[in-house]
PATOR-649539 format. One record per residue: x, y, z of N, C-alpha, C in turn; chain; residue number from 1; residue in one letter. Coordinates in steps of 0.001 Angstrom, whole numbers. Example, Ala and Ser with C-alpha at 12.3 -4.5 7.8 and 13.67 -1.06 7.14 Angstrom:
BEGIN
<site n_u="13190" n_v="-5690" n_w="7800" ca_u="12300" ca_v="-4500" ca_w="7800" c_u="13200" c_v="-3300" c_w="7800" cadena="A" num="1" residuo="A"/>
<site n_u="12850" n_v="-2250" n_w="7080" ca_u="13670" ca_v="-1060" ca_w="7140" c_u="12900" c_v="30" c_w="7870" cadena="A" num="2" residuo="S"/>
END
This chain:
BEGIN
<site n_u="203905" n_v="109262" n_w="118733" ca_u="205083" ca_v="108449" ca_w="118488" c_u="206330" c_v="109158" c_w="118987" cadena="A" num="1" residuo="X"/>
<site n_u="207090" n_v="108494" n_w="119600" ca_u="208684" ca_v="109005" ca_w="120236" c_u="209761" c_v="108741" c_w="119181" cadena="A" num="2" residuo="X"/>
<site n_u="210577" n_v="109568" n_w="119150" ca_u="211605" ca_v="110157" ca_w="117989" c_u="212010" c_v="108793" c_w="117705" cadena="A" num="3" residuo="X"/>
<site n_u="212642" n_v="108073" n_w="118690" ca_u="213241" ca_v="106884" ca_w="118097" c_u="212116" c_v="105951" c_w="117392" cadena="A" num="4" residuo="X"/>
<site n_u="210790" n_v="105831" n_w="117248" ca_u="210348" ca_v="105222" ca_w="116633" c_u="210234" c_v="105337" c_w="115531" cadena="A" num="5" residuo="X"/>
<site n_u="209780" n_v="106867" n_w="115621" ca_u="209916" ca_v="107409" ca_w="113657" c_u="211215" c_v="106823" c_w="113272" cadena="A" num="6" residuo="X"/>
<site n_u="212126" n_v="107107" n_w="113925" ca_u="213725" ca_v="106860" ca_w="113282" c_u="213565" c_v="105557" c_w="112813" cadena="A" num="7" residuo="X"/>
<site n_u="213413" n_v="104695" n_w="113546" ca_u="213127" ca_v="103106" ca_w="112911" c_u="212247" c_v="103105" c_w="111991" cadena="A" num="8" residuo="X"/>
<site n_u="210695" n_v="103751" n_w="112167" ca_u="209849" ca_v="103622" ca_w="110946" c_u="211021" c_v="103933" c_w="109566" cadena="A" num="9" residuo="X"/>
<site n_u="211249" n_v="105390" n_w="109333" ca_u="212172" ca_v="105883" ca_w="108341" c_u="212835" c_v="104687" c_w="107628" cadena="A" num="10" residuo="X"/>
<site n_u="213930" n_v="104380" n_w="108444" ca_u="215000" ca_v="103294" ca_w="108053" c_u="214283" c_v="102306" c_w="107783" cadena="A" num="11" residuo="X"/>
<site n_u="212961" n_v="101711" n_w="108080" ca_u="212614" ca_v="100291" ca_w="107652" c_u="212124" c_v="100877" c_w="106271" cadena="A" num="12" residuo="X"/>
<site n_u="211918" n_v="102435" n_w="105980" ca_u="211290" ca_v="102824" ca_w="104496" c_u="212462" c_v="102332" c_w="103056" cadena="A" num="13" residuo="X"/>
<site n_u="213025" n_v="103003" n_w="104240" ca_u="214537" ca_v="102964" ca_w="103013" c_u="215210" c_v="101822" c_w="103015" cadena="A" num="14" residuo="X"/>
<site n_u="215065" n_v="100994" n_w="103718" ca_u="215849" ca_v="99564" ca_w="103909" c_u="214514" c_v="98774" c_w="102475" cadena="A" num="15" residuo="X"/>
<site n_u="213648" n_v="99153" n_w="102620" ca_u="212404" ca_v="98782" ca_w="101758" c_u="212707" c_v="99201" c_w="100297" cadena="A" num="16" residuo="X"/>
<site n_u="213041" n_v="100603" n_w="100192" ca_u="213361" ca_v="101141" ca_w="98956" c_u="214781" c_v="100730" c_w="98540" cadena="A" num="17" residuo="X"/>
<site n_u="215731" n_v="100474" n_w="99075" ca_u="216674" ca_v="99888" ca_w="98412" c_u="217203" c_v="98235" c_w="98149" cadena="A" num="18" residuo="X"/>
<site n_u="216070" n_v="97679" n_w="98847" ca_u="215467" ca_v="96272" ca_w="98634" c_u="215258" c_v="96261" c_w="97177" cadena="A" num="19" residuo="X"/>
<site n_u="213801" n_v="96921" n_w="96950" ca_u="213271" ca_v="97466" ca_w="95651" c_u="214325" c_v="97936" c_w="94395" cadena="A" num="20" residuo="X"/>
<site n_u="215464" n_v="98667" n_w="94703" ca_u="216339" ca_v="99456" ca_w="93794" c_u="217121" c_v="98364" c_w="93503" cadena="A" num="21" residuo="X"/>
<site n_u="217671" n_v="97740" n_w="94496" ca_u="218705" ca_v="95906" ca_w="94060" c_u="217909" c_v="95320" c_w="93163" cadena="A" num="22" residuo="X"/>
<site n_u="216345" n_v="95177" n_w="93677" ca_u="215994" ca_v="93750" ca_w="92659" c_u="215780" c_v="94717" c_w="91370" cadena="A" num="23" residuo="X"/>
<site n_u="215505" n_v="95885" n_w="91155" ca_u="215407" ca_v="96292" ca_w="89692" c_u="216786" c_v="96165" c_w="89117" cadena="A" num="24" residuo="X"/>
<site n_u="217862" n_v="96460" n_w="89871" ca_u="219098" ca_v="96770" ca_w="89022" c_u="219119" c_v="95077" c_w="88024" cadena="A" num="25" residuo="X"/>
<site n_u="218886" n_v="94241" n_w="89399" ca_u="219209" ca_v="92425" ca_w="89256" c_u="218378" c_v="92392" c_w="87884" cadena="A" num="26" residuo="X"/>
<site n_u="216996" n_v="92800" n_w="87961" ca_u="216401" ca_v="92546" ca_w="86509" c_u="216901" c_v="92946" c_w="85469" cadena="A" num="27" residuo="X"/>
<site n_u="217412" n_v="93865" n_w="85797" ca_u="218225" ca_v="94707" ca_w="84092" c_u="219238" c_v="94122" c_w="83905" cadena="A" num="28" residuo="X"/>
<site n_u="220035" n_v="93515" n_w="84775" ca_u="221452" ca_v="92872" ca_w="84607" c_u="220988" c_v="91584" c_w="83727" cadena="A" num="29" residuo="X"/>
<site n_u="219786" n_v="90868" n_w="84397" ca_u="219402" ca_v="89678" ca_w="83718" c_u="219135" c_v="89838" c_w="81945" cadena="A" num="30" residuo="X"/>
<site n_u="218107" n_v="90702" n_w="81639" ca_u="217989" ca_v="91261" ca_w="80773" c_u="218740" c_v="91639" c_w="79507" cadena="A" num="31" residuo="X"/>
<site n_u="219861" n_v="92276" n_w="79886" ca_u="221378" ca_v="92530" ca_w="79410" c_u="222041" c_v="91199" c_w="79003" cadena="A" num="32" residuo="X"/>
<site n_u="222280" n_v="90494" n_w="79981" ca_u="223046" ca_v="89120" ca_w="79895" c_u="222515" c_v="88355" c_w="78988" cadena="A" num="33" residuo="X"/>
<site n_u="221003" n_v="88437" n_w="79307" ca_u="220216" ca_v="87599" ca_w="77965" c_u="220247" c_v="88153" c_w="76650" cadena="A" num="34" residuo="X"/>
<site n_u="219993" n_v="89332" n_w="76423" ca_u="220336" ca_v="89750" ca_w="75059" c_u="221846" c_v="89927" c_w="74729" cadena="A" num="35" residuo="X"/>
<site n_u="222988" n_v="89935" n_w="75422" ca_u="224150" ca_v="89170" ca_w="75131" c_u="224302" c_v="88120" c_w="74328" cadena="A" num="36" residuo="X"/>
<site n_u="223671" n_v="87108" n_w="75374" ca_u="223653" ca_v="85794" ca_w="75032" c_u="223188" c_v="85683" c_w="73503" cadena="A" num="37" residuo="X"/>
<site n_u="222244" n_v="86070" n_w="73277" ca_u="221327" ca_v="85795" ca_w="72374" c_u="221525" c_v="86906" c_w="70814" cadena="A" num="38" residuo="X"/>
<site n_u="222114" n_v="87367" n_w="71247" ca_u="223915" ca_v="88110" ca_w="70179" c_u="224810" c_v="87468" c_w="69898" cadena="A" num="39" residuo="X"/>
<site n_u="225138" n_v="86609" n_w="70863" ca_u="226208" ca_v="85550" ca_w="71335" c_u="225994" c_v="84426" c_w="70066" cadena="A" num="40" residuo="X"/>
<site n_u="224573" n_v="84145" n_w="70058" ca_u="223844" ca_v="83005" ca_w="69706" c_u="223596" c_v="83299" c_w="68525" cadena="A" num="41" residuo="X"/>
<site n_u="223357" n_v="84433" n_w="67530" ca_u="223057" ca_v="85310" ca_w="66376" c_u="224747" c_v="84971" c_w="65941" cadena="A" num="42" residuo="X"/>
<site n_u="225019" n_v="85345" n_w="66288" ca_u="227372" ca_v="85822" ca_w="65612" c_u="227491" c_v="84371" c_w="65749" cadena="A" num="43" residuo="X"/>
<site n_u="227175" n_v="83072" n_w="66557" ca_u="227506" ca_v="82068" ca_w="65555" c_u="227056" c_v="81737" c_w="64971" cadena="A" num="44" residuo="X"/>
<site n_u="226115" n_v="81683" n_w="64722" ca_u="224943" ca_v="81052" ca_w="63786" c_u="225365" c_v="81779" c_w="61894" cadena="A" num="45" residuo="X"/>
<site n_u="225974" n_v="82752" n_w="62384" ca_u="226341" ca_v="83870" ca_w="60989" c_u="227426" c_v="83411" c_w="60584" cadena="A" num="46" residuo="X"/>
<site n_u="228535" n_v="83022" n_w="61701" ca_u="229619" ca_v="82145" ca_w="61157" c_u="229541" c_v="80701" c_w="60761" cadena="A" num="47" residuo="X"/>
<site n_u="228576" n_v="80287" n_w="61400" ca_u="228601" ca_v="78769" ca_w="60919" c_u="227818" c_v="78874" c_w="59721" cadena="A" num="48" residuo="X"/>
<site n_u="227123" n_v="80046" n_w="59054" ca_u="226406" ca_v="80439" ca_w="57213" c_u="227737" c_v="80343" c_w="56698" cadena="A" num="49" residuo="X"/>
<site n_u="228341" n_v="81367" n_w="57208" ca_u="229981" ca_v="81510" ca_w="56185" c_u="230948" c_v="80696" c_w="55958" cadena="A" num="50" residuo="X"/>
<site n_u="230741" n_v="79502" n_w="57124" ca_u="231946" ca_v="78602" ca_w="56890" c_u="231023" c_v="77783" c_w="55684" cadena="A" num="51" residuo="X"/>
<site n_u="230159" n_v="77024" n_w="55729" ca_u="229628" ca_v="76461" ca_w="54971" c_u="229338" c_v="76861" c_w="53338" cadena="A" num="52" residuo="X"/>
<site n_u="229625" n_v="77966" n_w="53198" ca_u="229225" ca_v="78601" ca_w="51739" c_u="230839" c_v="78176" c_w="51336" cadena="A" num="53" residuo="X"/>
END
């Protein structure tokens, strides 16, 4: 193999691995947002106990 090919192999590794590193971050963000939400969804549900008592 001639230098410039490795060079391209390389970069298509890492263009691969930080493909991979985005969609994990994207999952954790999702993750986060949902248990937000769903905190979100808990704190009213606790206020709408208290208004009613």
């Amino acid at each position: 193999m001639d230098s410039d090919h490795q060079i391209i192999l390389r970069m298509e590794l890492q263009i691969g691995q930080l493909i991979r590193l985005v969609a994990n971050l994207n999952e954790r963000v999702d993750e986060l947002e949902q248990e937000k939400g769903n905190r979100e969804i808990h704190r009213v549900l606790q206020i709408n106990r208290t208004n009613r008592v």
